[in-house]
C-alpha positions as CSV (number, residue, x, y, z in Angstrom):
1,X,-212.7,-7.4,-213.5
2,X,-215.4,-9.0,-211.2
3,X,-217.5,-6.2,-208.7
4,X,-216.9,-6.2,-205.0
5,X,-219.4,-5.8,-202.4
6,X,-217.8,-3.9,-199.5
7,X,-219.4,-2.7,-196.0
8,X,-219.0,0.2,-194.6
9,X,-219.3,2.0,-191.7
10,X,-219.1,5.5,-190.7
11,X,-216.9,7.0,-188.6
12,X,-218.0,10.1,-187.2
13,X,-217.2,13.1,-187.7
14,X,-214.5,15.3,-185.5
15,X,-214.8,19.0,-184.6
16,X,-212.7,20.1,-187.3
17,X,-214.6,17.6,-190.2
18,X,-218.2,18.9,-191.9
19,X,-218.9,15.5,-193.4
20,X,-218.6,12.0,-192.0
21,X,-216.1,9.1,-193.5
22,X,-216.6,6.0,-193.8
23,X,-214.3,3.3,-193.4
24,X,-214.4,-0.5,-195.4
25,X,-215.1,-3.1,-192.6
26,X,-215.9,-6.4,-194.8
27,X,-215.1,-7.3,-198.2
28,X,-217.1,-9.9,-200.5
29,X,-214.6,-10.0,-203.1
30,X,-215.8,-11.1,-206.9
31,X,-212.2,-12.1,-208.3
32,X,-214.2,-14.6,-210.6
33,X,-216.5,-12.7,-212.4
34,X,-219.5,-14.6,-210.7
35,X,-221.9,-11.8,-209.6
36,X,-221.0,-10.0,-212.9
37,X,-222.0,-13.3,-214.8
38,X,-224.9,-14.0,-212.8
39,X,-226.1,-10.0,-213.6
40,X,-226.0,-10.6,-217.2
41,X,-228.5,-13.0,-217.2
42,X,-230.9,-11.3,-214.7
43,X,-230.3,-7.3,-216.3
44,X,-233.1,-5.9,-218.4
45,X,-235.8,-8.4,-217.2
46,X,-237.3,-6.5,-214.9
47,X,-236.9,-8.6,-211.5
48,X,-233.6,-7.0,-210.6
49,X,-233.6,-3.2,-210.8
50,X,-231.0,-2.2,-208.0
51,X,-228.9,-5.1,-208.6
52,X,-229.5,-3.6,-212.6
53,X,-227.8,-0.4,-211.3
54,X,-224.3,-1.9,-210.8
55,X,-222.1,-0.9,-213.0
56,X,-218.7,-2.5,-214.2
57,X,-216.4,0.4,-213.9
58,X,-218.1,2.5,-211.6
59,X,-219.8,2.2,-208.1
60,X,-222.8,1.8,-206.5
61,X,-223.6,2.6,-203.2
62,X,-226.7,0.9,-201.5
63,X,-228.2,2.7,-198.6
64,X,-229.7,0.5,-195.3
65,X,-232.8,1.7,-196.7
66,X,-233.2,0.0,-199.8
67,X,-231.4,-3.4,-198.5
68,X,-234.7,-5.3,-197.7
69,X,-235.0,-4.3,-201.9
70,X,-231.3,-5.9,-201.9
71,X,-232.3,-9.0,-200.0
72,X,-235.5,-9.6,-202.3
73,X,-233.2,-9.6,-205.3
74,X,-230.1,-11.0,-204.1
75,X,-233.1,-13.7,-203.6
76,X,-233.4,-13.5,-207.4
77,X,-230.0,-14.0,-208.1
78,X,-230.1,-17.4,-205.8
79,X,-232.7,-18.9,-207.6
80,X,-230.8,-18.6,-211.0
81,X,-227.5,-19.9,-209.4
82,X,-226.0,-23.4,-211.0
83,X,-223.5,-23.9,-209.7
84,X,-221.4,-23.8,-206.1
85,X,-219.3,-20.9,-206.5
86,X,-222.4,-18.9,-207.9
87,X,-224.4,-20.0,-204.8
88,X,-221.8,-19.3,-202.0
89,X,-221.3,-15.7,-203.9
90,X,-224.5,-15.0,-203.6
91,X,-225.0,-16.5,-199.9
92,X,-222.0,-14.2,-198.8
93,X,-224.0,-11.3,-199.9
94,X,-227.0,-12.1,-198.4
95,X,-225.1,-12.1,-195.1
96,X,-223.0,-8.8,-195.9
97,X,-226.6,-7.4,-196.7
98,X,-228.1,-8.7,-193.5
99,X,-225.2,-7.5,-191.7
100,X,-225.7,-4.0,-193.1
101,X,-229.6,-4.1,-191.4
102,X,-228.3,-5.2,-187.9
103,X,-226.1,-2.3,-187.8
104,X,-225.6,1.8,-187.4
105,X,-224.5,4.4,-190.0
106,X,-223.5,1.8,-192.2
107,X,-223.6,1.1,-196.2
108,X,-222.8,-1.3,-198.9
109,X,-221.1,-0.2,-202.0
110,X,-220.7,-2.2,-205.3
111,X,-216.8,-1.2,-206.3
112,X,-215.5,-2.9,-209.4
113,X,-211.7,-3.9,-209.4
């Protein structure tokens, strides 16, 4: 049961809606387990406290305002990385996360499976 990372975006909302939606536009899928392994040996120490936030069976959703806090440790996470799968995870969420910057009413959440 790895955790997904999946951007959305906002669609506005219409005459008759109070609240926006949002729609899923990208997907960094975790079908391996890697961010979830590489989590367990970052959690509790400190360096990671958003990333510490995801949990397992639940979500977590990660404003545009606190990505640059996402970047730093997602930064974290690469210097741990041994091997190639755990360093292309983690380089496909740097670019989900610098997508989420470059654009408007957007989000990130952390879903698990």
């Amino acid at each position: 049961m790895g955790v997904d990372a999946v951007l959305y975006r906002q669609v506005r909302a219409g005459p008759a809606r109070h609240r926006p939606s949002y729609v899923a536009s990208e997907v960094v899928a975790d079908p391996d387990d890697v961010l979830l392994d590489l989590l367990d040996r970052v959690r509790g120490g400190g360096c990671t406290p958003l990333l510490d936030r995801i949990d397992p069976l639940g979500e977590l959703v990660v404003d545009v305002g606190a990505v640059p806090q996402l970047l730093v440790e997602l930064g974290r996470l690469a210097e741990i990385a041994g091997s190639p799968g755990e360093v292309e995870q983690v380089h496909r969420l740097v670019l989900l996360a610098r997508r989420c910057l470059n654009g408007r009413d957007v989000e990130i959440r952390f879903e698990s499976d």
